[in-house]
VOVEXMI-837469 format. One record per residue (C-alpha): residue number from 1; residue in three letters; y, x, z. Coordinates in pm, whole numbers, plus 50000, padded with zeros to 5 digits. Layout:
N
k:r:c2:c1:c3
NUM:Ala:Y:X:Z .
...
This chain:
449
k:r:c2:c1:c3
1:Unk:06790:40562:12044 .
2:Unk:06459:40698:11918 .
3:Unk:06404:40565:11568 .
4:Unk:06048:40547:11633 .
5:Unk:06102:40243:11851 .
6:Unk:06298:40093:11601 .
7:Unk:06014:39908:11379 .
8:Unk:05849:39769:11720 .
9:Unk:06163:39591:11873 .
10:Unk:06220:39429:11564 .
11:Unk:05881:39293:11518 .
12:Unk:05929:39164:11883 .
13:Unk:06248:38977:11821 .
14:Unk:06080:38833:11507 .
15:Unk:05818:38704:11681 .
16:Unk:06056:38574:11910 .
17:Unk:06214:38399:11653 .
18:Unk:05851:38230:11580 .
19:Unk:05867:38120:11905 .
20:Unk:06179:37985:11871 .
21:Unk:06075:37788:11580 .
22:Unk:05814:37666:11719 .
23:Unk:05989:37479:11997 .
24:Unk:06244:37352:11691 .
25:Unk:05989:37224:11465 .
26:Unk:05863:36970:11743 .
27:Unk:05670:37187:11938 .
28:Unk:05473:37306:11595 .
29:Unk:05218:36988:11682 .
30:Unk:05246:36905:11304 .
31:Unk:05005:37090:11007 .
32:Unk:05307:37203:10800 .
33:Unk:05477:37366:11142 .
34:Unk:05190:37528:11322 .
35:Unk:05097:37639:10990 .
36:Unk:05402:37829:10965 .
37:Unk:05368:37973:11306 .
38:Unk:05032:38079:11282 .
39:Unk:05091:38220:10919 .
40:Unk:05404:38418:11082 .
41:Unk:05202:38576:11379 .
42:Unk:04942:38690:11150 .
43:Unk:05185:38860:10936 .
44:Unk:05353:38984:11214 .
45:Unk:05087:39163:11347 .
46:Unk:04989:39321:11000 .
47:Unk:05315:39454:10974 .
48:Unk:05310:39600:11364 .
49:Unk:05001:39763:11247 .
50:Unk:05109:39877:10939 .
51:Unk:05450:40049:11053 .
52:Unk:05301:40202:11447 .
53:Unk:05018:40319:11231 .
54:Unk:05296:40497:10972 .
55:Unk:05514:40569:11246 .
56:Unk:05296:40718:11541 .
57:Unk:05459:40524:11735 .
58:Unk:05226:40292:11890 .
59:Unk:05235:40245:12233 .
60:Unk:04932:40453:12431 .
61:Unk:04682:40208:12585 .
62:Unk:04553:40299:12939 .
63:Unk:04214:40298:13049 .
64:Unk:04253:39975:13285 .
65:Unk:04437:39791:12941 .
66:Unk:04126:39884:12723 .
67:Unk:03922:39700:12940 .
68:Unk:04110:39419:12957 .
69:Unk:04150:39397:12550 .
70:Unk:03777:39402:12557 .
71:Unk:03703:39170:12756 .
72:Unk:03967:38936:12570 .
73:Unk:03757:39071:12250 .
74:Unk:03422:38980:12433 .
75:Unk:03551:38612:12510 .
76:Unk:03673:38566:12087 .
77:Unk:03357:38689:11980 .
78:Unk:03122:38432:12225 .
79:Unk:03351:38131:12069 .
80:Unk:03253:38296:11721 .
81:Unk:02874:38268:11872 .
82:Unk:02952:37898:11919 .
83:Unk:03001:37846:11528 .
84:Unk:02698:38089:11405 .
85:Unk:02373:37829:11283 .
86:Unk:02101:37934:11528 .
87:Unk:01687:37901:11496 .
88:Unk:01602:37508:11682 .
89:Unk:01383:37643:11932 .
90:Unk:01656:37887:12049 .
91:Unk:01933:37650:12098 .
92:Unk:01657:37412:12217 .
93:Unk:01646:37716:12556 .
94:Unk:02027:37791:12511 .
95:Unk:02194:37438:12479 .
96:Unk:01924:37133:12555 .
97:Unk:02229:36881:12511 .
98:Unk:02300:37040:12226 .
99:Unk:01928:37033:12046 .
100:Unk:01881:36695:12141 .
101:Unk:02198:36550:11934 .
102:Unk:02149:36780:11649 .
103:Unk:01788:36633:11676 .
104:Unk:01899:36307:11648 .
105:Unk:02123:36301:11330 .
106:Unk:01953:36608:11144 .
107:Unk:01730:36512:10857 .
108:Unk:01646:36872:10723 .
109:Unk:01245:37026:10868 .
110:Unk:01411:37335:10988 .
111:Unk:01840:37316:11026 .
112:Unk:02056:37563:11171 .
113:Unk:02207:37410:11441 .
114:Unk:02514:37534:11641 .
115:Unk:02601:37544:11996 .
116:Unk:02939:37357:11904 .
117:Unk:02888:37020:11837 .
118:Unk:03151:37010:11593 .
119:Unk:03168:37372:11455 .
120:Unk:03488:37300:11196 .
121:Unk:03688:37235:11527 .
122:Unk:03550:37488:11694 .
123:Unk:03668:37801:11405 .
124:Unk:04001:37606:11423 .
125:Unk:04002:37643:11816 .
126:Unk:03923:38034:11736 .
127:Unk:04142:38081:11488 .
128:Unk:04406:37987:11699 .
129:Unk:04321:38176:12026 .
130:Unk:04303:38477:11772 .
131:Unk:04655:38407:11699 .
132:Unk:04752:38387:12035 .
133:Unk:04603:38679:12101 .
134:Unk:04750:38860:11866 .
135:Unk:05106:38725:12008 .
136:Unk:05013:38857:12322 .
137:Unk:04977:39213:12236 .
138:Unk:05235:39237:12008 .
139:Unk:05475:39159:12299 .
140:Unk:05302:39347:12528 .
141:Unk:05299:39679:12309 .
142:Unk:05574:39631:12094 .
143:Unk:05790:39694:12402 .
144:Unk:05885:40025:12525 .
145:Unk:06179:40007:12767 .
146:Unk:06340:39740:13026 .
147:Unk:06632:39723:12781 .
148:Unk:06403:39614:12530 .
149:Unk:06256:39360:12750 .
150:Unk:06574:39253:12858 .
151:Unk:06679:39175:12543 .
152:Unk:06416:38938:12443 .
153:Unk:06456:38776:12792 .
154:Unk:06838:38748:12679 .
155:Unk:06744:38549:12361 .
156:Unk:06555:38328:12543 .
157:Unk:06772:38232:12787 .
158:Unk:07023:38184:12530 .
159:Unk:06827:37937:12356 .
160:Unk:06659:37758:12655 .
161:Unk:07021:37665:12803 .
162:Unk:07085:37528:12426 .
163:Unk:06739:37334:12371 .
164:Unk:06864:37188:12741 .
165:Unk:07190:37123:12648 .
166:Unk:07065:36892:12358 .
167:Unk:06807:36780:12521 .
168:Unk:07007:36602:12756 .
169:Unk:07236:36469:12511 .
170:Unk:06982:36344:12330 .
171:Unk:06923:36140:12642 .
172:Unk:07242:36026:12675 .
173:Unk:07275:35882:12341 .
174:Unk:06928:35758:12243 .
175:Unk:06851:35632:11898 .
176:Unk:06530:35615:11923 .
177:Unk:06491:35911:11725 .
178:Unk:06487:36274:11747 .
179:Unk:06732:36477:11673 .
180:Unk:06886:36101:11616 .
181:Unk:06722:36145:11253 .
182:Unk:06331:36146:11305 .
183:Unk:06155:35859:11409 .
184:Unk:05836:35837:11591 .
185:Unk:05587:35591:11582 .
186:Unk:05464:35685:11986 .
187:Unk:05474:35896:12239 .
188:Unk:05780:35981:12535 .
189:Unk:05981:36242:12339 .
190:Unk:06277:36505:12533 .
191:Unk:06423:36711:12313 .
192:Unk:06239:36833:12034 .
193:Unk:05918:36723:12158 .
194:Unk:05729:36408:12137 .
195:Unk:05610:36412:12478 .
196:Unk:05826:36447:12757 .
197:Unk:05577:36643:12949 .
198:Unk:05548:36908:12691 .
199:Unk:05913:36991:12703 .
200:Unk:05914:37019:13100 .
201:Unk:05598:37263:13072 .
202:Unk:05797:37458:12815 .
203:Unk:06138:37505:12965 .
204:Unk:05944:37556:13330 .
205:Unk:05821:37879:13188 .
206:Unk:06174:37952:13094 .
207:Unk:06339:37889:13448 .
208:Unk:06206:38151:13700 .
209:Unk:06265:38428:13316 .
210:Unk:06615:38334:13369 .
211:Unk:06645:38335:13719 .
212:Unk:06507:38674:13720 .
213:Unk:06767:38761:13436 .
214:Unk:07050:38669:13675 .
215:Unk:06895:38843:13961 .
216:Unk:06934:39172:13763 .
217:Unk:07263:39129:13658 .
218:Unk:07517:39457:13744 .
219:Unk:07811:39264:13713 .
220:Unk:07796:38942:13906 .
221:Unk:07966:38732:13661 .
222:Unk:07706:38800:13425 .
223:Unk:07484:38687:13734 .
224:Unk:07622:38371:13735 .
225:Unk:07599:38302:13408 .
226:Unk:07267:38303:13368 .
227:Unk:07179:38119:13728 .
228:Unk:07384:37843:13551 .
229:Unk:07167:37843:13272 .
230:Unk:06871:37823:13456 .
231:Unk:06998:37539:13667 .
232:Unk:07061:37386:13351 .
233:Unk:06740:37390:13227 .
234:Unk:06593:37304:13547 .
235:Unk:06853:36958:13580 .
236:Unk:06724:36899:13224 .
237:Unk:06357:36938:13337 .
238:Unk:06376:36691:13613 .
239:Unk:06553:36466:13365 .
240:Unk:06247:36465:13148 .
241:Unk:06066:36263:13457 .
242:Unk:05735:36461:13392 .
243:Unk:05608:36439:13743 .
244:Unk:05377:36742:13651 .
245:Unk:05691:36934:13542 .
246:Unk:05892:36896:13844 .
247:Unk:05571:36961:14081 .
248:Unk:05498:37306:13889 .
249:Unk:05876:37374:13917 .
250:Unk:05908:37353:14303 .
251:Unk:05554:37545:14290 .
252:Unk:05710:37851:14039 .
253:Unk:06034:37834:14236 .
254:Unk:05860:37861:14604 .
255:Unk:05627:38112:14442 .
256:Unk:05951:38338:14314 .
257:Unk:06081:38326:14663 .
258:Unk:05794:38379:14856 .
259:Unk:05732:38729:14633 .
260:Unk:06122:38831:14685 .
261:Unk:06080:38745:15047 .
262:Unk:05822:39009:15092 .
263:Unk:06101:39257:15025 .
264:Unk:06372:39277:15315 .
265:Unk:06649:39451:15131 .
266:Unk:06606:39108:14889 .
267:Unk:06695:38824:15136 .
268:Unk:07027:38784:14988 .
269:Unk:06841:38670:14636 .
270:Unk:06601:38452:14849 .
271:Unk:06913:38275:14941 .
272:Unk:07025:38251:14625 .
273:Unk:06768:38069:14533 .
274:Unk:06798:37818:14775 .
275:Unk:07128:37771:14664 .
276:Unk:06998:37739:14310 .
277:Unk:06798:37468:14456 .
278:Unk:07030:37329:14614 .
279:Unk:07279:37336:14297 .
280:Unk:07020:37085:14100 .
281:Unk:06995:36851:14330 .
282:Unk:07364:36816:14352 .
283:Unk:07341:36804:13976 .
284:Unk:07115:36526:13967 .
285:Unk:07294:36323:14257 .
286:Unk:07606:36303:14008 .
287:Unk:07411:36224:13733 .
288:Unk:07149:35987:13854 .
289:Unk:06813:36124:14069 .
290:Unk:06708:35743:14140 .
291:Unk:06486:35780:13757 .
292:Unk:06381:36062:13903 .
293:Unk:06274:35917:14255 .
294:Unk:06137:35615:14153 .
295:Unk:05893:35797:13911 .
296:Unk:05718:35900:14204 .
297:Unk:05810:35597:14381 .
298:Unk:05585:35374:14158 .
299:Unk:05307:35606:14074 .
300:Unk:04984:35429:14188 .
301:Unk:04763:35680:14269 .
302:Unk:04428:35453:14215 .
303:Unk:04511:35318:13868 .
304:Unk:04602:35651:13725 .
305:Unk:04318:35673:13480 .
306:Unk:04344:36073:13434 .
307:Unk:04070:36119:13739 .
308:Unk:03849:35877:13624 .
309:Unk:03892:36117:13279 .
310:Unk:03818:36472:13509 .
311:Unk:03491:36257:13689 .
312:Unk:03358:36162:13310 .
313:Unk:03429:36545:13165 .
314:Unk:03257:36662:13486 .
315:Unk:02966:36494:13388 .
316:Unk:02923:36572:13051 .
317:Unk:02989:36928:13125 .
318:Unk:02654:36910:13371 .
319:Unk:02454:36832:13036 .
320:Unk:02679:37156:12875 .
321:Unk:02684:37382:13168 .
322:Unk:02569:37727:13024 .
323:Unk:02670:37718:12663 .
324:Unk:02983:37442:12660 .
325:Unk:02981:37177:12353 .
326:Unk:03205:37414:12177 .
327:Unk:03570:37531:12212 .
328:Unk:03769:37203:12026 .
329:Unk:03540:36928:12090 .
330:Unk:03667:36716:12358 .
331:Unk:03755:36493:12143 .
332:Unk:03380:36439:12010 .
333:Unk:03216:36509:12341 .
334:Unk:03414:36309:12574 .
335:Unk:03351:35925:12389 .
336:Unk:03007:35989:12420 .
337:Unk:03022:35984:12863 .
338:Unk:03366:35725:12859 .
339:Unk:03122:35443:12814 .
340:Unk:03427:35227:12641 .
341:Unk:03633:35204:13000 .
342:Unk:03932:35337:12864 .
343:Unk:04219:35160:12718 .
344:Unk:04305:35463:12483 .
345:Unk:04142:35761:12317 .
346:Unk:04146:36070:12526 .
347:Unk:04148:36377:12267 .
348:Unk:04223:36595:12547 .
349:Unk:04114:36584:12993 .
350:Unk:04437:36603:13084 .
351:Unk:04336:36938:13284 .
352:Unk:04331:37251:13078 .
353:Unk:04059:37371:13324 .
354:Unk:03838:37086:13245 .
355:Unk:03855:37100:12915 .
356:Unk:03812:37494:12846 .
357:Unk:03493:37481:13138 .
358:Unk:03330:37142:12933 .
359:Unk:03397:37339:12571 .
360:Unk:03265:37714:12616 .
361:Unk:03079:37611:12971 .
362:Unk:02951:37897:13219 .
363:Unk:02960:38167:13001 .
364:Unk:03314:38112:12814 .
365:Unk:03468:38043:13176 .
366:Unk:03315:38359:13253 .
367:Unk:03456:38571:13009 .
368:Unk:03804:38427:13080 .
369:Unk:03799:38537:13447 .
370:Unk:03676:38830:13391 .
371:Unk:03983:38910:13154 .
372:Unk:04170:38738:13423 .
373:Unk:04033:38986:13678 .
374:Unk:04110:39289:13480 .
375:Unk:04456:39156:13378 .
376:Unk:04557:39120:13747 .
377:Unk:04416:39511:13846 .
378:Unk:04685:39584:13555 .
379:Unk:04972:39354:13624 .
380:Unk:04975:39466:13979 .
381:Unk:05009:39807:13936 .
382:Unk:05333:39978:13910 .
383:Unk:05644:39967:14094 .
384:Unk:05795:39612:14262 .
385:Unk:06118:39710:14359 .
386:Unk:06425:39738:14107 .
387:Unk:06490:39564:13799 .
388:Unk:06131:39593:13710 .
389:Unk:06037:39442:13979 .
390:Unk:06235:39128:13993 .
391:Unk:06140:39087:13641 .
392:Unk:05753:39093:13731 .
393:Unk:05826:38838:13982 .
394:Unk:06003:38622:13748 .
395:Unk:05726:38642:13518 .
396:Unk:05476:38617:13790 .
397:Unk:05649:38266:13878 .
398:Unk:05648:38156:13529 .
399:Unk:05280:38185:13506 .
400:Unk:05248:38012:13770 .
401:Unk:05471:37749:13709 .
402:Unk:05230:37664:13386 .
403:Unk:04924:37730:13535 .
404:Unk:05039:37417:13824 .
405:Unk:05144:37206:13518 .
406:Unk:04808:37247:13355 .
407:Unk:04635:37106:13636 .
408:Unk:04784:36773:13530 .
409:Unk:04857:36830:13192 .
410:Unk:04720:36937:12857 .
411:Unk:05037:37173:12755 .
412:Unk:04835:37492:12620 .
413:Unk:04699:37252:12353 .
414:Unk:05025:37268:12203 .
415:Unk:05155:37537:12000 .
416:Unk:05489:37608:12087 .
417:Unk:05363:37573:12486 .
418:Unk:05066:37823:12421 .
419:Unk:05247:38091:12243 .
420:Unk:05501:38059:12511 .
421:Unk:05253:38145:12774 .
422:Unk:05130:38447:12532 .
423:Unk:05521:38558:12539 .
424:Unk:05553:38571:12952 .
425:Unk:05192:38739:13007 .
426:Unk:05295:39016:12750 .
427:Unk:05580:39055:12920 .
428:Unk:05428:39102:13197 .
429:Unk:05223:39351:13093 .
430:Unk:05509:39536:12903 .
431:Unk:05686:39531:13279 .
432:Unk:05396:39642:13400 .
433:Unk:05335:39964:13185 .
434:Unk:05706:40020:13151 .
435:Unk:05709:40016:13626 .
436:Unk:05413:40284:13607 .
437:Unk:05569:40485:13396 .
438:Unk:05903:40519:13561 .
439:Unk:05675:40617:13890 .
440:Unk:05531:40845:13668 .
441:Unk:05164:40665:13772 .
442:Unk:04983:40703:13420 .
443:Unk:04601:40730:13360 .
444:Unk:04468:41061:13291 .
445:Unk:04354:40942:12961 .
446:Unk:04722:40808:12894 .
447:Unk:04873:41145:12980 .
448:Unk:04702:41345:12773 .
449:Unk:04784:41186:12480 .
């Protein structure tokens, strides 16, 4: 093995190990944990920097990947414009909403005021999409060869059939507390997380990676193996009773077979999955799937509170439409449109979607699907057949899976659950790269270097 690559797999399986603590250490929702996390992937990056830059041994960026990094650069830097103090009469054409409560609590002649309404949330928002951000490319271009990748998927799997092993013993024997040591004064913990929800978002990403491990499997043993982890991790997820989970993990699991099903020679693996399927729900029957059932059973569509939470942010985001109140500031924003009808405090809408359009408005949401955009030109490319390609699909499901979840759910607001989703898109785009260049499709601009 080239001892170039050397320095850039083991900064990957560090920062997988950041990952893993992150799930650990309650899904890093605490200051001392997240701190820890965010202090690591910061480092981490330094050092990636620091040894490619020593080394030479960075990975080449194409044209189609500069764009996208720039545009990913373009949306930190308009979140940074939230936070800068602006002239009145500027905001006053940029942000109306905004002017008018500044306005109204200001006592200086002449203030800065910001577009975020609550700019110390706001920088803490940024700092952490920089961090996640940085977790993305260090996957993505720390990662040189489908043995590589395959390793990191290994680890994962490895500790996601673990995390559901205890998990569901937890379950079983109940204290009250987690780990059976730490008590909690709310919430509906799973595993190491507080809310059950959380975990199912988490190990959903980690279901269709595994699946896909087992799918690429020479020796069919080894196959089997890790198909039985995944079903593990998927009994364990519908155990949870996060309705959101189990909806996004039909919708990543239909997803991962539509995609294979597109390839003839593949039926056999479409079956599989079926049987996979088929496998958890014969799981559940011997452990108990009424839970399960009558979660949906009693769900009452017109008391669920959630909607009446999406109508409100809808409405404050028509008073925030161009500029959003600022990335971080649901929690500020919302309390102002609730009118007192809820029973509890909403910090966050419950929709990722929501929440990001409300806090960066027209032009944030802008910048994010235009990143979108140019990550999809790039993630498609490349071969779809092979190992690579079943690993692309895999990926392709777990993004999906998450991106269901987050329709109902607020699971990128937690650290463990965001870095997660940094981990699969790199992957992707490692996959990606790593298909092109076994077709020997590389830009120009690539080549020559």
């Amino acid at each position: 093995m080239d001892r170039r690559y050397q320095p850039g797999q083991k900064i990957a399986v560090l920062a997988t190990a950041v990952l893993i603590f992150s799930v650990v250490s309650f899904g890093a929702v605490e200051a001392w944990s997240s701190t820890v996390a965010g202090v690591s992937v910061l480092t981490l990056a330094m050092l990636w920097l620091i040894t490619g830059r020593a080394g030479h041994s960075h990975t080449p960026v194409s044209r189609e990947e500069k764009y996208m990094l720039i545009a990913l650069l373009a949306l930190l830097a308009y979140v940074f414009f939230q936070v800068l103090p602006l002239p009145p009469h500027i905001l006053k054409h940029l942000s109306p909403r905004s002017f008018e409560v500044y306005s109204f609590y200001t006592v200086d002649k002449d203030p800065g005021m910001h577009i975020s309404l609550y700019p110390y949330r706001t920088e803490t928002g940024l700092m952490w999409m920089l961090v996640y951000s940085l977790f993305f490319i260090l996957i993505a271009f720390s990662i040189k060869d489908m043995d590589k990748l395959d390793n990191l998927l290994k680890i994962m799997s490895y500790f996601g059939f673990g995390l559901a092993v205890f998990a569901i013993l937890q379950k079983a024997a109940w204290n009250g507390k987690i780990y059976w040591i730490r008590e909690i004064a709310s919430g509906t913990p799973f595993g190491p997380f507080v809310n059950r929800n959380h975990y199912a978002g988490f190990i959903g990403m980690l279901v269709p990676l595994t699946l896909g491990l087992a799918f690429t499997r020479r020796r069919r043993e080894r196959g089997f193996l890790f198909g039985f982890f995944a079903l593990i991790m998927a009994v364990s997820l519908f155990l949870s009773l996060s309705r959101g989970g189990i909806v996004s993990f039909f919708a990543g699991t239909a997803l991962f077979a539509l995609i294979l099903s597109w390839q003839r020679f593949r039926a056999k693996k479409v079956w599989a999955i079926a049987a996979f399927i088929l496998g958890v729900l014969l799981y559940l029957s011997y452990l108990g799937i009424d839970p399960v059932i009558d979660r949906f059973y009693q769900t009452d569509i017109t008391r669920e509170e959630r909607f009446a939470v999406w109508s409100e942010t809808l409405r404050a985001f028509r008073d925030f439409y161009l500029t959003g109140s600022g990335l971080g500031t649901f929690i500020n924003v919302f309390p102002l449109y609730s009118s007192g009808r809820f029973a509890s405090l909403y910090d966050h809408a419950h929709n990722d979607y929501l929440e990001f359009i409300l806090e960066t408005g027209i032009i944030g949401t802008a910048l994010l699907s235009l990143f979108l955009f140019l990550s999809l030109r790039t993630l498609l490319g490349g071969q779809w057949d092979g190992r690579p390609g079943i690993i692309k699909t895999a990926t392709v499901s777990s993004l999906f899976s998450i991106m269901v979840h987050s329709l109902f759910d607020f699971n990128l607001h937690i650290t463990s659950n965001a870095l997660m989703l940094s981990f699969v898109f790199g992957l992707l785009l490692a996959a990606s790269r790593i298909s092109r260049e076994k077709q020997g499709v590389v830009p120009e601009n690539v080549r020559k270097e």
